[in-house]
VOVO-318541 format. One record per residue (C-alpha): x, y, z. Coordinates in nm, 2 decimals, decimal comma. Layout:
((X Y Z))
...
//
This chain:
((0,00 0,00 0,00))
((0,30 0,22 0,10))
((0,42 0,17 -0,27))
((0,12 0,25 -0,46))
((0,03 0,57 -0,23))
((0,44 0,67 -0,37))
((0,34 0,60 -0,70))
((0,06 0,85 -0,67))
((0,22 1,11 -0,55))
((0,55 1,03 -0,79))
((0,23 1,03 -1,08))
((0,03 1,31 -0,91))
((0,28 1,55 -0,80))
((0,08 1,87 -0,65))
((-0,22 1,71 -0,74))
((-0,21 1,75 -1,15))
((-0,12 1,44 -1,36))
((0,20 1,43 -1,51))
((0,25 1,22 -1,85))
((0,60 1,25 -1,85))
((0,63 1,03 -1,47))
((0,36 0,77 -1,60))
((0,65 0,70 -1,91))
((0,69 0,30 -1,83))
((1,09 0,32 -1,80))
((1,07 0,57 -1,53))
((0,84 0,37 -1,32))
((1,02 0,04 -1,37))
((1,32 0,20 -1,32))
((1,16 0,35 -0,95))
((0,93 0,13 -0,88))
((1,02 -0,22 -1,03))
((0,75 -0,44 -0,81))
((0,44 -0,24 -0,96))
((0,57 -0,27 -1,32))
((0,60 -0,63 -1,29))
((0,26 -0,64 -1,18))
((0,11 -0,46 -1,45))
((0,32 -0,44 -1,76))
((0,11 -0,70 -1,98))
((-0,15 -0,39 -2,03))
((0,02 -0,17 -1,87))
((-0,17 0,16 -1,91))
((-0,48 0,03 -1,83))
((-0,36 -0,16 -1,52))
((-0,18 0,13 -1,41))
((-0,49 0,34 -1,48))
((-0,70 0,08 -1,28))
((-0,42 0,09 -1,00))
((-0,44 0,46 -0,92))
((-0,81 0,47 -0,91))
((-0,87 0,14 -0,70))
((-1,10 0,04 -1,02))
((-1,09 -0,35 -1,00))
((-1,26 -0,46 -1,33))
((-1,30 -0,28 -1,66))
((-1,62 -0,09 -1,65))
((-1,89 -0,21 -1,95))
((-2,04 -0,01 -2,27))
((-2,35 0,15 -2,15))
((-2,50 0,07 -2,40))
((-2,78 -0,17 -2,17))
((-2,79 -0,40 -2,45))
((-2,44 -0,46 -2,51))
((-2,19 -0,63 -2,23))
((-1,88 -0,58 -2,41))
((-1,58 -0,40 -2,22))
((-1,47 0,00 -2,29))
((-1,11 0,08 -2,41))
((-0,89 0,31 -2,20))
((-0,88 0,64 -2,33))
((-0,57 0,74 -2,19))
((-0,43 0,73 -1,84))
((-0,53 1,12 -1,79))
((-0,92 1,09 -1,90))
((-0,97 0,68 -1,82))
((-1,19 0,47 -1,99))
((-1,45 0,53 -2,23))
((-1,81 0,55 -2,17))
((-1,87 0,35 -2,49))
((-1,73 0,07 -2,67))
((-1,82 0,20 -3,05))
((-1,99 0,42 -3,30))
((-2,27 0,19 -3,35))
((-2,34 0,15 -2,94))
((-2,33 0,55 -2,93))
((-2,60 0,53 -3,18))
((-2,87 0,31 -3,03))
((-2,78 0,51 -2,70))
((-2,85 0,82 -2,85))
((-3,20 0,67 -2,98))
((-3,30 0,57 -2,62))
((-3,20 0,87 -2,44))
((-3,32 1,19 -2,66))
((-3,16 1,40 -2,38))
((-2,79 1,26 -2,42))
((-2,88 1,25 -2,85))
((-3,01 1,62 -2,82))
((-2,69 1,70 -2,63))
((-2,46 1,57 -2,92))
((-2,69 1,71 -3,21))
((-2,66 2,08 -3,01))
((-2,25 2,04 -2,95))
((-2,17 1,95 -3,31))
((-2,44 2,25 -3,46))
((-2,22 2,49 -3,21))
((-1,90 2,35 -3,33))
((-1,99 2,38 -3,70))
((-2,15 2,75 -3,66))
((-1,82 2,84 -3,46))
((-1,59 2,64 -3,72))
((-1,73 2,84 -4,07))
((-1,71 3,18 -3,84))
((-1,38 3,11 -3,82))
((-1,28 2,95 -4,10))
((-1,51 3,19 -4,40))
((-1,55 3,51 -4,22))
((-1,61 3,67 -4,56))
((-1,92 3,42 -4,63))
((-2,26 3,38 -4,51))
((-2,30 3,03 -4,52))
((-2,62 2,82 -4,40))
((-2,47 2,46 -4,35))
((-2,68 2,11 -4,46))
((-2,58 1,75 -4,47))
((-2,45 1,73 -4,86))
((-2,53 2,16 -4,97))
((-2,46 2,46 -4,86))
((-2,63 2,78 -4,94))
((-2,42 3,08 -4,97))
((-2,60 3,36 -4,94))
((-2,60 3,69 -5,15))
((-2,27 3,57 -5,29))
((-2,25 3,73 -5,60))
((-2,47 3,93 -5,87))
((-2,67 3,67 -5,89))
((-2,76 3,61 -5,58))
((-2,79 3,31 -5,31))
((-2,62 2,99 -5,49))
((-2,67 2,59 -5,38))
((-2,30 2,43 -5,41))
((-2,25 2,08 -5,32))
((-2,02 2,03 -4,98))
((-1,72 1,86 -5,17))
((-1,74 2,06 -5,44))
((-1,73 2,42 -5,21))
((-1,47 2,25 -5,04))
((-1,24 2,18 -5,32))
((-1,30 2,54 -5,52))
((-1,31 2,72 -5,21))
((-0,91 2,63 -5,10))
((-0,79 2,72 -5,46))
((-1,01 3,06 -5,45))
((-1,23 2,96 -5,70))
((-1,51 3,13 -5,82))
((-1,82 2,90 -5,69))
((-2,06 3,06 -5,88))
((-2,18 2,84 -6,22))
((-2,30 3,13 -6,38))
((-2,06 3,37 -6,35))
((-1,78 3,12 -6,47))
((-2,03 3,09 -6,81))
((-2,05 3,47 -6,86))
((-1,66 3,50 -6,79))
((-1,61 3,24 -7,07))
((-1,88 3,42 -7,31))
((-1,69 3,78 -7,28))
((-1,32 3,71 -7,24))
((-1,10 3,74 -7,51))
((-0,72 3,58 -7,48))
((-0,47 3,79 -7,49))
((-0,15 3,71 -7,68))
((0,03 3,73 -7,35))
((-0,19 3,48 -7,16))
((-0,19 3,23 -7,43))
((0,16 3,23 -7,41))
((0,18 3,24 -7,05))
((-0,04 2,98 -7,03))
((0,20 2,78 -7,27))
((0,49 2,81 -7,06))
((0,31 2,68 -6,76))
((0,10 2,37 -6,92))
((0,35 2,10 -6,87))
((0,27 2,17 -6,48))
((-0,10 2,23 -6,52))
((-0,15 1,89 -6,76))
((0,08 1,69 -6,47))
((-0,13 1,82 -6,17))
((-0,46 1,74 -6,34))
((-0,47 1,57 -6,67))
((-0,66 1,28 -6,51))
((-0,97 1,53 -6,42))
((-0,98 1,68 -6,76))
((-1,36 1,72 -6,85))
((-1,58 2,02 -6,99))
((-1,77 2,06 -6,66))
((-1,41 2,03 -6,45))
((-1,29 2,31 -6,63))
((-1,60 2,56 -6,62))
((-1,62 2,45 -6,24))
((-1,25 2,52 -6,15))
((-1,04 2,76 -6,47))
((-1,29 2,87 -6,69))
((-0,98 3,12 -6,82))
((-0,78 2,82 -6,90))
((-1,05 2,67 -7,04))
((-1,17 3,02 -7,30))
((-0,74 2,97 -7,43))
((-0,77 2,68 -7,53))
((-1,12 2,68 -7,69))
((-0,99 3,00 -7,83))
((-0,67 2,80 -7,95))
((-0,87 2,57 -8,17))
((-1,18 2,75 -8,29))
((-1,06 2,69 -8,62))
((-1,12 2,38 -8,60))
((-1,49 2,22 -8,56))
((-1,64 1,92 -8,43))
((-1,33 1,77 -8,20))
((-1,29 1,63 -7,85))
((-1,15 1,82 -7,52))
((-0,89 1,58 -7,55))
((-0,77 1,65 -7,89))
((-0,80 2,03 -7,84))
((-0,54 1,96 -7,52))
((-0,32 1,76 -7,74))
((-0,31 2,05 -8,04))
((-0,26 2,34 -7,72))
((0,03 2,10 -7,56))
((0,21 2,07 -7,86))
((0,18 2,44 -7,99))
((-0,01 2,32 -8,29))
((-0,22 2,51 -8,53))
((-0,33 2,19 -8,76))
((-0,28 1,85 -8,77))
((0,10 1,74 -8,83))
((0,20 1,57 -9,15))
((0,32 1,24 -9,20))
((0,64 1,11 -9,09))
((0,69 0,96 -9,43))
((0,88 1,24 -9,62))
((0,72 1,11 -9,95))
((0,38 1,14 -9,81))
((0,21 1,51 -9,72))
((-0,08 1,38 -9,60))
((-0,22 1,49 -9,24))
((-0,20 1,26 -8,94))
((-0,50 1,22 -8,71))
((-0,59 1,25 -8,34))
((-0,57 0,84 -8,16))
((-0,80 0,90 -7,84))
((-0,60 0,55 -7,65))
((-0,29 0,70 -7,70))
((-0,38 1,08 -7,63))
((-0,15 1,26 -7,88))
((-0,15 1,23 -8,28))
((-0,05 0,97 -8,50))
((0,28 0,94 -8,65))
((0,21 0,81 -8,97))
((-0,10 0,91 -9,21))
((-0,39 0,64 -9,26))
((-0,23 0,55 -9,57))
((-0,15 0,18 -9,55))
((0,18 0,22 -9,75))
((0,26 0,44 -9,45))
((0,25 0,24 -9,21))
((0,32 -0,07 -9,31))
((0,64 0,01 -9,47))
((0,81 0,26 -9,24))
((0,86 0,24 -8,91))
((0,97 0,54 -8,60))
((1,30 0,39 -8,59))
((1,33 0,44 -8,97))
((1,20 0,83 -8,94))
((1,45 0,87 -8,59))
((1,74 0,78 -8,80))
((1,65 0,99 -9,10))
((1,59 1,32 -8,92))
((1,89 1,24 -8,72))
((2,17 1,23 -9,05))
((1,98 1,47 -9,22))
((2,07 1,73 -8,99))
((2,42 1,66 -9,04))
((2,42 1,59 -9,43))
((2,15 1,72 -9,63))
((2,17 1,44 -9,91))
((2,01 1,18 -9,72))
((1,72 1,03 -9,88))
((1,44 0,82 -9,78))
((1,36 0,49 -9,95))
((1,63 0,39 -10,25))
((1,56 0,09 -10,48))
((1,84 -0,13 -10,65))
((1,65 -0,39 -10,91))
((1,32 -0,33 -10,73))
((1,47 -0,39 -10,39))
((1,38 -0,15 -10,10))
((1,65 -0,02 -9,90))
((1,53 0,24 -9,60))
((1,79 0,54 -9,63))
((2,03 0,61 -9,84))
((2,33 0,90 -9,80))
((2,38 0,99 -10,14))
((2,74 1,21 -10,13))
((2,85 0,92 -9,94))
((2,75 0,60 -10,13))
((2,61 0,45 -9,76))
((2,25 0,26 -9,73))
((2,15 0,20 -9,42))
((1,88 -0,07 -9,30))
((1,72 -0,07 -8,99))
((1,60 -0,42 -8,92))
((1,35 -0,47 -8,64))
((1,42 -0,78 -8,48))
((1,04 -0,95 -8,48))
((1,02 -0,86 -8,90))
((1,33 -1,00 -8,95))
((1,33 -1,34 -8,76))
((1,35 -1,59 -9,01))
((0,96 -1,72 -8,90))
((0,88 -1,35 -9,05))
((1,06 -1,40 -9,32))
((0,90 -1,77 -9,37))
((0,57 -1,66 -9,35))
((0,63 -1,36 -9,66))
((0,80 -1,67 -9,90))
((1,15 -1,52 -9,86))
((1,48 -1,69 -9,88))
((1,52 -1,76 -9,50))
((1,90 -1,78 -9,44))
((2,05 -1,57 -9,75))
((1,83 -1,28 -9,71))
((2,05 -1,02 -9,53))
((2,37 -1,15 -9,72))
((2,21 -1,12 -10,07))
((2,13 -0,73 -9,99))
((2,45 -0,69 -9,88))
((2,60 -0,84 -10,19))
((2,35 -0,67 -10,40))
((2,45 -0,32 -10,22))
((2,80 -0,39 -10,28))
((2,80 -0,47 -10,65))
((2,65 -0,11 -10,73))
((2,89 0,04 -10,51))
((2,73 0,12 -10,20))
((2,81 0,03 -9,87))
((2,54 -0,13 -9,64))
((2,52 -0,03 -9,28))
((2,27 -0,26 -9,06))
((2,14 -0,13 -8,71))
((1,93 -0,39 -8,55))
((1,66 -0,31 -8,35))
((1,79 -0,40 -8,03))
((2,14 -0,19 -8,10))
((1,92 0,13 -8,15))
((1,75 0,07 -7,87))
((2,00 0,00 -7,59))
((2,34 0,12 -7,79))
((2,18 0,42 -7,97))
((2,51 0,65 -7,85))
((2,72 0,41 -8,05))
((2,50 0,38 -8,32))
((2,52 0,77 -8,40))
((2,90 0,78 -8,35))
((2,95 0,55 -8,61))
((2,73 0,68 -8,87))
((2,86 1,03 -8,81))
((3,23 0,88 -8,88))
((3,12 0,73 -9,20))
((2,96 1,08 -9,32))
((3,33 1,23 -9,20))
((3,12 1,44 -8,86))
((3,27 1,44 -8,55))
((3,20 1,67 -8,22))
((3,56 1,65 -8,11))
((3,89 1,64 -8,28))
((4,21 1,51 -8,09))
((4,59 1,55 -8,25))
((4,76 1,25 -8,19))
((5,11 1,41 -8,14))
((4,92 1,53 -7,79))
((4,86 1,15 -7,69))
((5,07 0,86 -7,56))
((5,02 0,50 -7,56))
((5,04 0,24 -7,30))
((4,90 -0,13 -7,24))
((4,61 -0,20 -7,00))
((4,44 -0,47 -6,84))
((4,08 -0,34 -6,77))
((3,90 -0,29 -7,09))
((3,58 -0,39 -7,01))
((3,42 -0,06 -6,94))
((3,54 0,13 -7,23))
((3,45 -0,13 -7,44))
((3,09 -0,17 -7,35))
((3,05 0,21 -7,35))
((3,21 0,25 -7,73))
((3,22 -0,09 -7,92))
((2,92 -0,16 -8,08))
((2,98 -0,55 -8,02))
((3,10 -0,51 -7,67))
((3,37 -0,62 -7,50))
((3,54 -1,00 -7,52))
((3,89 -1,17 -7,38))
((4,18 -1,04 -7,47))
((4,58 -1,11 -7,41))
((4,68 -0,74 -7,51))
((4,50 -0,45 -7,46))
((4,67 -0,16 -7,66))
((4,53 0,21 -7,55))
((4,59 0,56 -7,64))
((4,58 0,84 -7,39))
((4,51 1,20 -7,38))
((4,53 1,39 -7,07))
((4,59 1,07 -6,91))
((4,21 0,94 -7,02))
((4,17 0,65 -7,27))
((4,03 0,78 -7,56))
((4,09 0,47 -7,82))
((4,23 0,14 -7,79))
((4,36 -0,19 -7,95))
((4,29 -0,50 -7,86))
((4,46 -0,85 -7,96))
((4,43 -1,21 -7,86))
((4,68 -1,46 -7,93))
((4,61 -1,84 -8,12))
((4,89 -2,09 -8,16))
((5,17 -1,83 -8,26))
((4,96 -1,58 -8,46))
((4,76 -1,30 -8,31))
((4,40 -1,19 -8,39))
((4,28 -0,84 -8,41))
((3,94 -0,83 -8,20))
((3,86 -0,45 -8,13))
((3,92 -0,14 -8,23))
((3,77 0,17 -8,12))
((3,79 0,57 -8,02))
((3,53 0,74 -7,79))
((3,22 0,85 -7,95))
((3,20 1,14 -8,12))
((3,60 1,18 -8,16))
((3,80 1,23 -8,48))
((4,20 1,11 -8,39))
((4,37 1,07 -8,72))
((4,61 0,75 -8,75))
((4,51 0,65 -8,39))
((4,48 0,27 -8,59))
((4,79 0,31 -8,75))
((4,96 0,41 -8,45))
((4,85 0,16 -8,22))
((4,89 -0,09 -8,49))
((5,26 -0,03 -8,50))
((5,35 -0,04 -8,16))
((5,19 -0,39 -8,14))
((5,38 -0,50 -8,43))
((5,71 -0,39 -8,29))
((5,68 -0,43 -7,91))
((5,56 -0,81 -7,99))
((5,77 -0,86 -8,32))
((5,45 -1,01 -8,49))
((5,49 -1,14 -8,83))
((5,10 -1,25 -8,90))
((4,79 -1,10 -8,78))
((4,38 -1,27 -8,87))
((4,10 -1,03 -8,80))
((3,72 -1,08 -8,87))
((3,45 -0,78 -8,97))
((3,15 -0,80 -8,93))
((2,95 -0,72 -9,30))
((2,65 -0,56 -9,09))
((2,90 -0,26 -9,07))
((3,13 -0,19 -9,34))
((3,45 -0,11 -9,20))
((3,70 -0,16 -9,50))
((3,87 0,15 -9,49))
((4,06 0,06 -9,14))
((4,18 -0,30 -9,29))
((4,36 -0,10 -9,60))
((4,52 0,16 -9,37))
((4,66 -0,08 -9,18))
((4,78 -0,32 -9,47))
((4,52 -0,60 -9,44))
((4,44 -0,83 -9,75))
((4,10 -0,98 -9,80))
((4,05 -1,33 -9,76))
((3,68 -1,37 -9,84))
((3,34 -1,45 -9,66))
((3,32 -1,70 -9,38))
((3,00 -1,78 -9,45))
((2,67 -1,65 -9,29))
((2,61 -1,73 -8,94))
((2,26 -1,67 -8,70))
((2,16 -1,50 -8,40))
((1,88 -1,65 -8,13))
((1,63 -1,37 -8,05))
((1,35 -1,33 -7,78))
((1,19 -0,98 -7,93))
((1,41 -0,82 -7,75))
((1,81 -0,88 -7,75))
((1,99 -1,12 -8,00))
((2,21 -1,40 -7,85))
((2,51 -1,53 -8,03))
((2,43 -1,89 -8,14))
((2,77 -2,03 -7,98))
((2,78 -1,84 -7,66))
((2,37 -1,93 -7,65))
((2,37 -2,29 -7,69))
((2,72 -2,37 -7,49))
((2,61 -2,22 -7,16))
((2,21 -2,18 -7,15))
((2,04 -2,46 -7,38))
((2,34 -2,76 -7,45))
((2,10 -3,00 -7,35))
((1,78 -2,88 -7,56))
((1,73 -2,92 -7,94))
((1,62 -2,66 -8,20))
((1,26 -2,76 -8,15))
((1,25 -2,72 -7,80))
((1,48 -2,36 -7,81))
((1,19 -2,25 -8,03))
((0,88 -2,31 -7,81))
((1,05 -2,11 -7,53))
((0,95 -1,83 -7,79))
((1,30 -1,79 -7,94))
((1,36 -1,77 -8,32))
((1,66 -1,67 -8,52))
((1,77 -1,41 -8,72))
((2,08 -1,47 -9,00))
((2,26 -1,22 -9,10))
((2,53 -1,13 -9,33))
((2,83 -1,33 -9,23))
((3,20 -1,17 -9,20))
((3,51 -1,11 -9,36))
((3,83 -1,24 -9,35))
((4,17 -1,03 -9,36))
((4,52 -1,13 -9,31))
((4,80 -0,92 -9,26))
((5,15 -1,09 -9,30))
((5,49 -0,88 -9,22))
//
């Protein structure tokens, strides 16, 4: 008894209640007996303690037995034990359901004082009426509704809204003010975009961009947006650049159409296709779109430079594609390449997946074959060394990547690599596997140079190396004094829709055990291409 008369004063000091001394740490740490009496609930057992309360007091609701929860230690337990019990109570006893009714009309009166001193509002359940709010007098506005327009100071009147749209002309400087700002505004609220969302909350907004488009009749909200968003006066053209014809507005994708309805359109370009044409013909003006050799369609074509280019999507060119259109299955990419080198073009290939996940290295190659380049670095300035890493440069600027190497030949400038050599060596012969500069950069003889110093250093006296025909690459092989052995023969890819595997690597260390058929209902496919070439270089 001694203890627990302590613990009220310790609790109680000068007779107010202290939450900081009922913390449980301080009273196990002062008074360890009690705590271990009551710390299963412990609040409510030290609640029950202080008031000599031996069993938890019941719901007074008379039809209901259940036990209250403790408030908190200061205020003890509650009188009931939920909503609904407060409810039936409050039917039974019309003087403690009048008392609730009175308290919350009190609280409401006193909280719209406070909170809309400028407004005379008479409150309901779902509407209030605001009284002799505007020209037009009282107005009924929904309670969500006043809720929302009334914390962006909104106007809540409907009418006035329709007579501000009716008289107000745009300025040049809203419309453009509006522009600058609509990337935020379509973020914040795209999703609510209707007619009466916009008369409700910025019937301004709304007048610029009805005023934007009343040239043109007899469209959506939506499309209207999608013309304001892009700063358009009429429907954009084509993407083809043989075709003039107007695009039109898709609702499921919310923005307009890239290519026109015209079936040649679309079935025989694709975005890839236009991304790479707009891209070279801002650096060289006589690239063309579409070029036929004996009735067969090449994508692009950079005329000053005798260079096709292809842009093979990986799905359209899988050979089940390819099956399915009666063409030759394995020869078709090596009989364009041969056909594209007999007129005297070169044929660059960039596979779908390359311009997707290597697009960087894509562009510096195809501005090194049009002779543009972003940066220009004298070789006098540079000085070569041998490395070990070369992992990382070669992912970053090596269109096929990096592989195993025995000597990794670099040039530096301002101690950073910026091209490099690499070599493997097979029986007493070497093989050239990569070369490469960073992207973008023009450093004359860097191939010759590092060529050199290999020969030298390691007194070499023959050198293989294999090129790819998907990029045409001949020029290095005569700087550096290759000869041309011929074609290896055309080789294959396995494909998923979205990366290309190399048929050795692939079956060695994923699928050894499986056969073709069973590769091919795990939903791969393959894709041939155009084989390589073989050089030799003897001293």
């Amino acid at each position: 008894m001694e203890q627990i008369e302590k613990l009220k004063e310790y609790i109680y000091p000068n007779g107010i209640y202290s939450n900081i001394r009922s913390n449980s740490a301080l009273i196990r740490k002062y008074f360890p007996l009690i705590y271990e009496k009551i710390k299963d609930d412990y609040k409510t057992n030290l609640y029950m303690l202080l008031h000599d309360i031996k069993e938890i007091p019941k719901c007074k609701n008379p039809t209901c037995n259940n036990k209250v929860k403790l408030k908190n230690i200061s205020k003890g337990f509650r009188k009931f034990c939920c909503n609904k019990c407060i409810a039936k109570y409050q039917k039974t006893d019309k003087e403690f359901g009048d008392k609730i009714s009175k308290t919350h009309k009190e609280k409401n009166k006193e909280h719209f004082k406070n909170k809309y001193p400028d407004l005379n509002v008479v409150t309901g359940k779902t509407i209030y009426i605001l009284k002799n709010y505007c020209i037009h007098g009282d107005i009924k506005i929904k309670t969500s509704i006043f809720n929302r327009l009334y914390a962006d100071k909104k106007c809540l009147c409907k009418q006035c809204n329709e007579d501000l749209i009716n008289n107000y002309i745009p300025s040049k400087e809203d419309i453009n003010l509006f522009l600058d700002n609509f990337n935020v505004f379509y973020k914040r609220h795209s999703l609510a975009f209707k007619d009466s969302w916009f008369l409700e909350h910025y019937p301004k907004e709304y007048k610029i961009i009805l005023e934007w488009t009343k040239h043109i009749k007899n469209i959506s909200l939506s499309e209207r947006i999608c013309f304001f968003k892009n700063k358009l006066k009429d429907y954009p053209k084509c993407k083809n650049p043989k075709c003039n014809k107007k695009t039109h507005f898709k609702p499921s994708q919310n923005n307009f159409t890239i290519f026109c309805n015209s079936y040649a359109c679309q079935r025989n370009t694709s975005t890839q296709e236009i991304e790479i044409f707009e891209f070279l013909k801002t650096y060289e003006s006589s690239t063309q779109f579409k070029y036929f050799i004996d009735k067969k369609e090449y994508d692009l074509l950079v005329k000053d430079k005798n260079l096709l280019i292809e842009h093979n999507g990986l799905i359209w060119h899988g050979d089940t594609n390819i099956l399915e259109n009666k063409k030759d299955i394995t020869n078709y990419h090596y009989n364009r390449y041969v056909l594209a080198k007999n007129n005297g073009f070169d044929l660059f290939n960039i596979w779908g997946d390359e311009w997707k996940f290597k697009k960087d290295i894509i562009k510096s190659m195809l501005l090194s074959k049009i002779d543009v380049y972003k940066e220009k670095i004298d070789i006098i300035n540079c000085v070569i060394k041998e490395i070990n890493n070369t992992k990382q440069f070669l992912n970053n600027t090596h269109i096929e990547g990096w592989c195993k190497s025995s000597k990794n030949i670099g040039l530096f400038y301002n101690d950073k690599l910026v091209s490099l050599m690499t070599f493997k060596k097979i029986n007493d012969n070497y093989e050239l596997l990569r070369f490469c500069n960073i992207l973008y950069a023009d450093i004359k003889n860097a191939s010759a140079e590092l060529f050199q110093y290999f020969i030298n250093t390691y007194k070499v006296k023959k050198i293989l190396s294999y090129s790819s025909c998907d990029y045409p690459n001949l020029n290095l092989y005569k700087l550096l004094g290759f000869k041309e052995l011929g074609h290896t023969g055309i080789n294959y890819w396995w494909c998923n829709n979205i990366h290309r595997f190399n048929c050795n690597k692939f079956d060695k260390n994923k699928l050894n055990k499986l056969n073709e058929e069973s590769i091919r209902q795990l939903g791969y496919y393959k894709i041939w291409n155009s084989g390589h070439l073989k050089f030799e270089w003897q001293k």
